[in-house]
Structures are given as C-alpha cells and as structure tokens.
Wavefront OBJ file of the C-alpha trace (Angstrom):
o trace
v -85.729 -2.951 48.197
v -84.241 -1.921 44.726
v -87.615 -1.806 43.497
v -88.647 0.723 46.481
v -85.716 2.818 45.328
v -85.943 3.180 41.795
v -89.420 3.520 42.383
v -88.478 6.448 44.786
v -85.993 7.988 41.804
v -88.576 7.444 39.282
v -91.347 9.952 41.574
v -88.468 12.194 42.226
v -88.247 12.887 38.956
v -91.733 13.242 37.870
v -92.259 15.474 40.719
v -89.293 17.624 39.777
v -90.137 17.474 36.065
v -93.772 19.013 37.137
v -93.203 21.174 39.965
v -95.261 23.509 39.007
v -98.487 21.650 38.996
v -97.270 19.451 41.930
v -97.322 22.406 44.283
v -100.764 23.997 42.398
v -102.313 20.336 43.464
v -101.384 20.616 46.921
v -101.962 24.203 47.555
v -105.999 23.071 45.985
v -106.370 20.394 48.235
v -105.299 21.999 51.062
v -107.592 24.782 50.413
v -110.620 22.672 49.689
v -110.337 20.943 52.526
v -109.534 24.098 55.247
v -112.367 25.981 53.938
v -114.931 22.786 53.339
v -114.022 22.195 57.095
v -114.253 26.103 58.236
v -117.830 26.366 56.144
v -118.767 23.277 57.624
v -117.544 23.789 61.174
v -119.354 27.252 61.715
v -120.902 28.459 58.611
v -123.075 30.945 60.618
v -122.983 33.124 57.491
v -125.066 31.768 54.573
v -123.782 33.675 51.930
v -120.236 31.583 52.292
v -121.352 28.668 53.562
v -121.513 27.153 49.758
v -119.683 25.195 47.620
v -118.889 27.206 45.042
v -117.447 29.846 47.950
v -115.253 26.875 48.997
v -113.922 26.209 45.117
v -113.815 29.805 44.554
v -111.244 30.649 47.755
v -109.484 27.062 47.039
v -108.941 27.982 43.172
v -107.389 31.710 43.832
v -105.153 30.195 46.271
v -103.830 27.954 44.311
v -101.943 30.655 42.685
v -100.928 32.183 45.314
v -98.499 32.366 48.196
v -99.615 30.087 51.021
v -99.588 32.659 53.351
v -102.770 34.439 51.530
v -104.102 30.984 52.189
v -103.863 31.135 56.062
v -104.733 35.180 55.725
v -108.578 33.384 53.634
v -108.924 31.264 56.338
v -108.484 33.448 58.500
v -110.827 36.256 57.409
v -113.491 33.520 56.713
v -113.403 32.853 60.776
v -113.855 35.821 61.888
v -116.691 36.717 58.710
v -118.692 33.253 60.275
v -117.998 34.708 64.006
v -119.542 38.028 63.285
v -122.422 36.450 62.336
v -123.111 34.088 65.129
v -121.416 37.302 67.878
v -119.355 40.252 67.957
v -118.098 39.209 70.692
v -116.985 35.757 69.857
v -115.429 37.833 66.418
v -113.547 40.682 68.722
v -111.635 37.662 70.391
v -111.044 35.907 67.373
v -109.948 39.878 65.638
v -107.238 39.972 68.645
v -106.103 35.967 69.178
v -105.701 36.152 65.022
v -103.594 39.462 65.341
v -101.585 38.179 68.251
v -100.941 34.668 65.791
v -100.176 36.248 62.819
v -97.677 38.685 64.483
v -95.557 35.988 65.842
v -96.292 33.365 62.030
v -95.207 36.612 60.180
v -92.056 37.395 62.149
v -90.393 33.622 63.411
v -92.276 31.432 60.448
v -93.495 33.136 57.682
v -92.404 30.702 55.345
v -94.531 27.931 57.119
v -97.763 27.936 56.014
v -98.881 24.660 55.158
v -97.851 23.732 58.687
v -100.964 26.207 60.074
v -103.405 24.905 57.524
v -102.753 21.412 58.230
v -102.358 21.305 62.166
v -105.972 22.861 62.448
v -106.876 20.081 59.511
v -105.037 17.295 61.164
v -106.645 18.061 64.458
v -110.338 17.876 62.964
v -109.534 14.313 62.083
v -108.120 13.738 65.546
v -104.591 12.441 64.176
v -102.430 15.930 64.714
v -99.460 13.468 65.866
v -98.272 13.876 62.588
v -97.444 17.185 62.196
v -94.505 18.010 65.559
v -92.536 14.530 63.990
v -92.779 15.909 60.644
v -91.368 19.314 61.758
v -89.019 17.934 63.626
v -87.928 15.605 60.575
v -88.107 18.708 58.208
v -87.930 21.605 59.452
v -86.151 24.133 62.541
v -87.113 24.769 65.462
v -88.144 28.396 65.305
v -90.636 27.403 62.742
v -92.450 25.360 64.873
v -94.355 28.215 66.695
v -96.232 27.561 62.791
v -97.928 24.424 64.049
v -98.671 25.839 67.731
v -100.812 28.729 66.302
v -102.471 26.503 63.665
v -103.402 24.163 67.248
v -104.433 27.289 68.651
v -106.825 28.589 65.913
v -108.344 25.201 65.616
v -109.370 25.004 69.335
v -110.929 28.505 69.570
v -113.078 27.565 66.404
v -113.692 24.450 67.799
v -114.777 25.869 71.529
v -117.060 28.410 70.177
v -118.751 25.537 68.190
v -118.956 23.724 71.537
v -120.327 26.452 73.692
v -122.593 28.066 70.926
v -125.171 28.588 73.277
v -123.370 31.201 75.165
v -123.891 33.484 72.312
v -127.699 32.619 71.307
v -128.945 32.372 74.609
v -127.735 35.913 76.120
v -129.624 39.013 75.513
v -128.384 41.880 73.378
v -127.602 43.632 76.342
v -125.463 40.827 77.852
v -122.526 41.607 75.545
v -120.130 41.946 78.942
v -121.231 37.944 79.840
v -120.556 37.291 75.772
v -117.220 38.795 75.941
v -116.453 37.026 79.290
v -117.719 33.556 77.896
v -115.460 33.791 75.023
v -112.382 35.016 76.679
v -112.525 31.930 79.608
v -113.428 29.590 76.824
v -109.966 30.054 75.185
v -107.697 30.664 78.149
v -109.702 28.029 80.113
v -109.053 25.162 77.467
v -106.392 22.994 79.391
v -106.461 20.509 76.083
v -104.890 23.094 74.351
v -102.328 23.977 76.257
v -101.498 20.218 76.656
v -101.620 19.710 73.006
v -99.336 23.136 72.045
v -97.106 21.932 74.982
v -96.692 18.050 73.159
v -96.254 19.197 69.974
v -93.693 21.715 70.938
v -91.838 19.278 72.839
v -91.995 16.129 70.561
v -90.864 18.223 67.309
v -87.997 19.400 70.079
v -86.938 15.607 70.746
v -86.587 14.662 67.123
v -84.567 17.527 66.033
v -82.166 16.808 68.976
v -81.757 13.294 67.571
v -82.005 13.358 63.744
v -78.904 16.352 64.530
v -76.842 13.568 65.751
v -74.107 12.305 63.796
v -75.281 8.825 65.124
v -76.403 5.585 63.063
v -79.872 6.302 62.045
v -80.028 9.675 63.724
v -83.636 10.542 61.649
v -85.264 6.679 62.499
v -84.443 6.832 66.283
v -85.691 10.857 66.349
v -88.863 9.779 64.966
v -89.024 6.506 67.672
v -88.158 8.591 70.195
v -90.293 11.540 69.214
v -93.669 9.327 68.952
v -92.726 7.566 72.232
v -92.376 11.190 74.249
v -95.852 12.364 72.704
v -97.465 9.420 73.050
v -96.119 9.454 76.872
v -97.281 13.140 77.498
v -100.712 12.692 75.614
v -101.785 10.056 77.657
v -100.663 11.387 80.853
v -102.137 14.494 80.308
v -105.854 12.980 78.965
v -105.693 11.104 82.336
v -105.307 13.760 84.275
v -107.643 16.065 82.589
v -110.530 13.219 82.751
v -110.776 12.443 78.976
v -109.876 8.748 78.471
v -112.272 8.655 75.084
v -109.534 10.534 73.832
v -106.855 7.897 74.069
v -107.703 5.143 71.402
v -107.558 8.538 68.726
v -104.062 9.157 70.181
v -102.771 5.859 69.941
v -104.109 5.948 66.189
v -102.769 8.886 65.265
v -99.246 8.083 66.942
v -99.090 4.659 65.011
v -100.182 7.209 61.364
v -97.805 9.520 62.623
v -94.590 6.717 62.984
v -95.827 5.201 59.139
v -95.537 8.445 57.627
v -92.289 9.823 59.471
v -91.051 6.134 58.120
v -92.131 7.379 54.398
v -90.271 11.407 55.011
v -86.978 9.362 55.963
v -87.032 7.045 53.083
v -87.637 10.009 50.582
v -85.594 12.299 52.139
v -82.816 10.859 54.787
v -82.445 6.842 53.119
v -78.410 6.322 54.179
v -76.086 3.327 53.409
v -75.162 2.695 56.827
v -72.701 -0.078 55.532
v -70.209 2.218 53.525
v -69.838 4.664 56.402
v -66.038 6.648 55.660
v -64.182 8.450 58.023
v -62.303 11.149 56.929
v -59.413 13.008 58.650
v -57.654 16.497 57.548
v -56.114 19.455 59.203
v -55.184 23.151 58.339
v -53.613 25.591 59.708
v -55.181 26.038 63.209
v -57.851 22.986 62.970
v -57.479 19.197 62.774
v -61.253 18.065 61.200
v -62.493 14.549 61.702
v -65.405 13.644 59.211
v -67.880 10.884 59.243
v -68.979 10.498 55.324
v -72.383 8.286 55.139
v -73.458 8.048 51.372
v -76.836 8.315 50.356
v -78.793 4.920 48.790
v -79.318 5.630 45.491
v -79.845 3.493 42.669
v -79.608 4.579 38.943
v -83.386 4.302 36.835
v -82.260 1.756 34.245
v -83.350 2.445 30.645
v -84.163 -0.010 28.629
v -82.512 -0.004 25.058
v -83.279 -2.313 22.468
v -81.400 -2.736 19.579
v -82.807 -4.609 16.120
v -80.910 -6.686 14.220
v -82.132 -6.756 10.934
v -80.799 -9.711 8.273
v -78.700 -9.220 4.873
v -80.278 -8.257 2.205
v -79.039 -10.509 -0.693
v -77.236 -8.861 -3.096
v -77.308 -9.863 -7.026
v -74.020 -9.333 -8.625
v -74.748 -8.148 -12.813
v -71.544 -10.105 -14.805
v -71.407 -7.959 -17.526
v -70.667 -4.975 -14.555
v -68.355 -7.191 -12.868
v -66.512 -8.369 -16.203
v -65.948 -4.584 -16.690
v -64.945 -3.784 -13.230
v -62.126 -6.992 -13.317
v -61.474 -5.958 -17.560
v -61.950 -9.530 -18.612
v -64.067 -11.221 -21.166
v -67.770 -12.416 -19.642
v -67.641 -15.790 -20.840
v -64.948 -16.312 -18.716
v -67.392 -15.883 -14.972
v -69.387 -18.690 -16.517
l 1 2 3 4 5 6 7 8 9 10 11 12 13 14 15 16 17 18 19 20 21 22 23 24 25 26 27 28 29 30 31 32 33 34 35 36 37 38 39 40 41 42 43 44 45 46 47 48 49 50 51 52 53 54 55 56 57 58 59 60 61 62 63 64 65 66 67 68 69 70 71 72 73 74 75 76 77 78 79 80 81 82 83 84 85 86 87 88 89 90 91 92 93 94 95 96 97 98 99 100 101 102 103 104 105 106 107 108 109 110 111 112 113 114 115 116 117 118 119 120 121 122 123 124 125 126 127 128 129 130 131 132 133 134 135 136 137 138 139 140 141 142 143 144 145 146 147 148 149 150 151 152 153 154 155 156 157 158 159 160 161 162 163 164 165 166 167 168 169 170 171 172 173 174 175 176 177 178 179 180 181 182 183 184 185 186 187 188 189 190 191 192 193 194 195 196 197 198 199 200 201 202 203 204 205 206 207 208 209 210 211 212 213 214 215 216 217 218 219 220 221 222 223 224 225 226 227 228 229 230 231 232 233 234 235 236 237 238 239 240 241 242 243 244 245 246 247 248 249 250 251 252 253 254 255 256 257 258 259 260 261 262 263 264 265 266 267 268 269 270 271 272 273 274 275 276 277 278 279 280 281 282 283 284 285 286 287 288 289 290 291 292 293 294 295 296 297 298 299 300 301 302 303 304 305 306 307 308 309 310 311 312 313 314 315 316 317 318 319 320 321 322 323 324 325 326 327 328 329 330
C-alpha cells in the first residue's frame, strides 16, 4: 500500500509539474476519437470524412476551450446530416440549439462530460460517466452528460433508420421530417438511459456528502447497484436482453475506475478520525476531522566518504615553525 501511495504522490506531481501538456494530451485524444467516431458513424459528406479532417479539428482543439470542442462536433453533425437530408439536419439544427442552450447556461464548464458520454456510449460502457459525476462533480452539471446521451442517440437513430431518408422522394420531405422527429422522441432507450444516469450520479452525491465512514466508496457501491438495478429492469421491459451482458460490463468498468477517482482524489485514514468541539457566540460547532493518507516521496541522498590523503610533513619547515635546530626531529 505505501508503494500505491507514493506512487500516487509521485504522478501527482508530474502531472502538476506538466499541466500544460497534460490537459493538451487529453483535449487531442478526446478530439481524435469524437470526430474519428462522428466521420466514421455518418460521414455522408466526403470532403470530411478523412483523416487529415479528423487531425486537423483534433489539433485546433487542443488549444482551445473544450467547449469549441463540443461546438466542432457539433457543426460536423449537422454538415454530415445535410448531406444525407435536410430534414434529418433541421432536427438536428433545433435538438443542438435546444442542448446547447441548457450546456451553456447550467454546465458550461462541463465539456468533456458531453464528448465522452456520446464516446462512452459508442463503446457500450456509458456506466462510467453518472458515478464519475457524481464522485466529481454537482449536480446541476449533470444535465452535461444527459445532452451528450442525447446527441449520441439521435446520431445513432438516423444511422439506424437511414433508409427513411434515401428511400423517400424529393417531394416526400413532410414523411422525412415526420420520420426524424418520431425517431428521436420515439427512442424509449434514451429516455431510460438519460433517466439512469440522472438518477445514479443523484445517489452517489447523496452519499459521498455524508459525513459517514467511507462516504465516496459506499456512493460509488450504491450508485453502480441503483443503475445496474434500473438498466436491467428497463432492457427487460423494453425487449432488449442482448443489451444486458454490455451493462453488466460496463457496471463492473464503471466500479474499477470510480475505485481509481477515490484513491486519487478522496484516499482517508479512517483510523485517526478527530472530533473536534468549539463554540462562539451564538453557535456550539461539533467537527469530525478525517486526515488525508499521504505519504512523503523519499529522496534518496547519498553521501561519499572519501579517505585521508596522507600528508608529508618537510622538517626543515617544521624545525622553523617549533624554532629548534633540525637535527634534533631526527
């Protein structure tokens, strides 16, 4: 365990040394991957759907606030929708609108948590993002996740029902419209999943807001357990039992890497708990003191310890020095 921690120290401060380029990193990576997946997803639009678009959008976000990140994104939807339909682009134009008014005024400092929901979800293991929020962050910001789930599923429906927009005549843009609208209010695993990640991050902020014994490691139990719970109630009920090995995957990945946020960010010495009593003039405070674990990088000093050198002593010099005759030191 003291290796874990002055392990932990030791990226602390490398991470802290080179913020900076930590952050760039991320920001990269997260583009890469949102617009590789976006390109790949629906690249009805040839012109962007190439590589070099992908590093080119990744790259000048990297400088960038995230929120021109999730403002790329979003213009690269709606550039690959106008290509397949206008139709299937007007939606997108107004659901994009609607979920960047309410990111922009309740989370607009949140928006890694709308690139990787939508990321997350691809890869069928999104239980990691409402126990993360709920570990990190408050609740008002998690309407963030919510509109990344919501983004992801409207991409991912028209992908699904792609010949609704081929197949109709030019002159069918009413029955376009139509298709497009039902095909996002109509999506009942959406509104399951927006509805379990809303509640889960809920559950662990309750508990890691206690001032119980491991407050953070029973928020994240009890957070996985109430997802897990809803998820597979609501796949049953909606007919789609392939999806349940993919939730029980992504709720084990979710509990190993709330496990890893608590250890960097929440590790307490549950053994040295203090508590503290003082009053004022109109209050009488009670305090429970928990001290973090922390354990001091040790630096290794090595010190040389170099022999004598001999000395020669000349008598002549030493006769003068003691003002007696040489012969005498023989």
């Amino acid at each position: 365990m003291t290796g874990l921690l002055e392990l932990r120290e030791r990226l602390r401060e490398i991470v802290g040394k080179y913020e900076v380029y930590f952050i760039a990193g991320v920001k990269f990576l997260m583009g890469m991957a949102a617009f590789f997946l976006i390109n790949s997803q629906i690249g009805y639009m040839e012109r962007l759907n190439h590589p070099a678009v992908t590093m080119l959008l990744a790259l000048a976000c990297t400088f960038l606030p995230v929120s021109v990140m999730v403002l790329s994104a979003s213009v690269l939807v709606l550039l690959h929708l106008s290509a397949l339909s206008l139709e299937a682009c007007g939606i997108g134009v107004c659901l994009f609108l609607l979920l960047f008014f309410l990111y922009g005024r309740f989370a607009p400092k949140n928006g890694y948590m709308v690139i990787l929901t939508p990321v997350l979800c691809f890869f069928r293991v999104p239980q990691v993002i409402p126990v993360a929020s709920g570990l990190m962050q408050e609740p008002i910001s998690y309407l963030s996740m919510a509109c990344g789930a919501v983004a992801y599923y409207y991409i991912e429906g028209v992908k699904l029902n792609i010949v609704n927009f081929t197949s109709m005549e030019e002159a069918e843009g009413t029955a376009k419209f139509t298709a497009a609208l039902k095909m996002l209010t109509g999506n009942k695993e959406m509104y399951l999943l927006t509805a379990a990640f809303l509640i889960t991050a809920l559950v662990v902020y309750l508990f890691r807001r206690q001032s119980m014994n491991y407050a953070w490691r029973i928020g994240l139990f009890m957070g996985n357990l109430v997802q897990i719970v809803i998820l597979l109630a609501g796949y049953v009920l909606l007919g789609m039992p392939e999806k349940i090995p993919w939730v029980i995957l992504g709720s084990l990945i979710s509990v190993l890497i709330s496990l890893i946020l608590e250890f960097f960010f929440y590790n307490l010495d549950y053994s040295r708990v203090e508590r503290v009593q003082f009053e004022d003039d109109e209050y009488y405070y009670f305090v429970k003191a928990v001290p973090k674990v922390y354990v001091a990088r040790k630096d290794k000093r090595v010190k040389r310890i170099t022999p004598k050198k001999k000395t020669t002593v000349n008598r002549r010099k030493l006769a003068e020095e003691l003002d007696i005759d040489q012969d005498l030191l023989d």
